[in-house]
Residue, then its C-alpha position, 0 to 999 in steps of 0.5 A: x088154166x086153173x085161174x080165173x080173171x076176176x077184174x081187168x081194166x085197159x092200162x098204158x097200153x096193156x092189161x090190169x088183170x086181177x086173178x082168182x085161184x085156189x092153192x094147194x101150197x097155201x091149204x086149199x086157200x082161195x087167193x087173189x093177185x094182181x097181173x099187170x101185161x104191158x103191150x109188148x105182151x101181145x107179141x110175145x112173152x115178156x120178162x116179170x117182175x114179182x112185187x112182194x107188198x108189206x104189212x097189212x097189205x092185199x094184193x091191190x095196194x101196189x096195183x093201185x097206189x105204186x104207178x108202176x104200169x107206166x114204167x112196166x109198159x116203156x119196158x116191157x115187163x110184166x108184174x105179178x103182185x100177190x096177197x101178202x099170206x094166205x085167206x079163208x075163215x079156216x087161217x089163223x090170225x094172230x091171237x090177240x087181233x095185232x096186225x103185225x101177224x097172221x092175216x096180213x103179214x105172211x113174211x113170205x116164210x114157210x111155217x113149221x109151227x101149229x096151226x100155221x104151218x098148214x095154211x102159212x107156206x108163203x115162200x113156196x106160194x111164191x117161189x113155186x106155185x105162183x110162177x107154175x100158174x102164171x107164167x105159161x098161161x100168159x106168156x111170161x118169161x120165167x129165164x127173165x124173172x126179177x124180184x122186188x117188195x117193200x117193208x116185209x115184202x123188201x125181206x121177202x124179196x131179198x130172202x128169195x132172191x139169195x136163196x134161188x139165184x138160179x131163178x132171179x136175175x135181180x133183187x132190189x126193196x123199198x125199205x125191208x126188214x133186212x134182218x128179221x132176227x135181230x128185230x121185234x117185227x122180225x121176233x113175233x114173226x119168226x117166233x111164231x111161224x118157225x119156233x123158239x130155236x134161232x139157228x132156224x131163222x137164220x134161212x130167213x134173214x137176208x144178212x145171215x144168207x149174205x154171210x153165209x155164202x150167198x151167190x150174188x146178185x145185182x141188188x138195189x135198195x132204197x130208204x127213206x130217212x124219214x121212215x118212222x120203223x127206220x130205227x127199230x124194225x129196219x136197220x139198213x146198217x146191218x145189211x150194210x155191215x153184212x155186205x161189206x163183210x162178206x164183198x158182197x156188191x150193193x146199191x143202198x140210197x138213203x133218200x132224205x125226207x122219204x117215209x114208209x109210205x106209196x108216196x116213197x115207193x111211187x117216187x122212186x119205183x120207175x127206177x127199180x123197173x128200169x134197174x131190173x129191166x136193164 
């Protein structure tokens, strides 16, 4: 097993883990991820649920803030929570030291553009590398895995899921970036990663992908009314609007008085566990 448990703590039952490895997706990164294994682990494998954090987030922030075990344990699902882009001295940051980009704020892409096109393969870290590790060295139930994430890693969520729905039996997000085309978030990001041509964003952009065809899936998202990027960087209309377009079933609560913060994901994360448990 090419993984190593750096940290482990006894939680509802089960096991905190947080593990070390080195991936080749990433350009022979030395990366962290939290692996929460509930009890009914011990008796055999259990379905996962892969959580994606946000911007300036590291794979502890969701272990830490969101409450989730207590959930993951009543039913019986383990969580993966990785970093949120590749580390090292050798991966670029973003020039000017923003934090919207680079370290941080991956955008679970695969980059085409130098220089970060080596280290910035976040997509397939996540979709190929991380399952390949994880799941057969501790039992997880890869024809029962789900997909879930907040803010950047609601869009990574969402953008996986549509675009493998062979390996997701569902998708669901706290406030995402639904289309990071058409938003400046979504702008920086993609402009840099994958180049000025935006035929190419398209790939990354949950409303493109609904219209374009994309098989469907059970898919839940909330947002809160109060959250500060709501208008500018959010835009939960447009997901909306490309549902409907292309009949495509979805669960949009609007939670009043919610922000962007863990005490939004907190309040309503048990739901998700059990809408991708159910």
């Amino acid at each position: 097993m090419n993984v190593d448990i750096v940290a482990e703590n006894r939680c509802f039952g089960g096991r905190q883990l947080r593990l070390q490895h080195r991936s080749d997706t990433l350009g022979d990164c030395e990366m962290h991820c939290g692996l929460y294994l509930p009890p009914q682990a011990e008796d055999g494998p259990v379905p996962v649920l892969y959580w994606l954090s946000g911007l300036t987030c590291s794979d502890e922030n969701f272990v830490q803030k969101a409450g989730a075990q207590r959930y993951a344990a009543e039913h019986g699902v383990a969580l993966v929570a990785p970093d949120t882009s590749p580390r090292g001295d050798a991966v670029p940051d973003d020039p000017e030291g923003a934090w919207d980009f680079g370290l941080g704020a991956g955008f679970y892409v695969n980059a085409t553009r130098a220089p970060w096109d080596r280290h910035y393969r976040m997509y397939d870290y996540i979709v190929e590398e991380l399952p390949a590790l994880l799941e057969p060295a501790f039992g997880l139930d890869g024809t029962r895995r789900a997909i879930f994430g907040h803010s950047m890693g609601g869009h990574g969520a969402l953008v996986i899921a549509l675009r493998n729905p062979d390996r997701y039996r569902s998708v669901s997000a706290f406030a995402p970036i639904v289309a990071p085309s058409q938003v400046p978030w979504g702008h920086k990001a993609l402009g840099h990663y994958l180049g000025g041509n935006r035929q190419a964003w398209a790939d990354w952009d949950s409303c493109e992908l609904i219209r374009a065809g994309a098989r469907q899936l059970p898919l839940l998202v909330d947002q809160g009314e109060s959250d500060n990027f709501l208008v500018e960087q959010l835009r939960p209309e447009l997901l909306e609007q490309a549902c409907a377009e292309a009949d495509y079933p979805l669960t949009l609560r609007r939670q009043p008085g919610y922000d962007h913060s863990y005490f939004f994901i907190a309040s309503f994360i048990g739901e998700h566990i059990a809408f991708h448990a159910g």
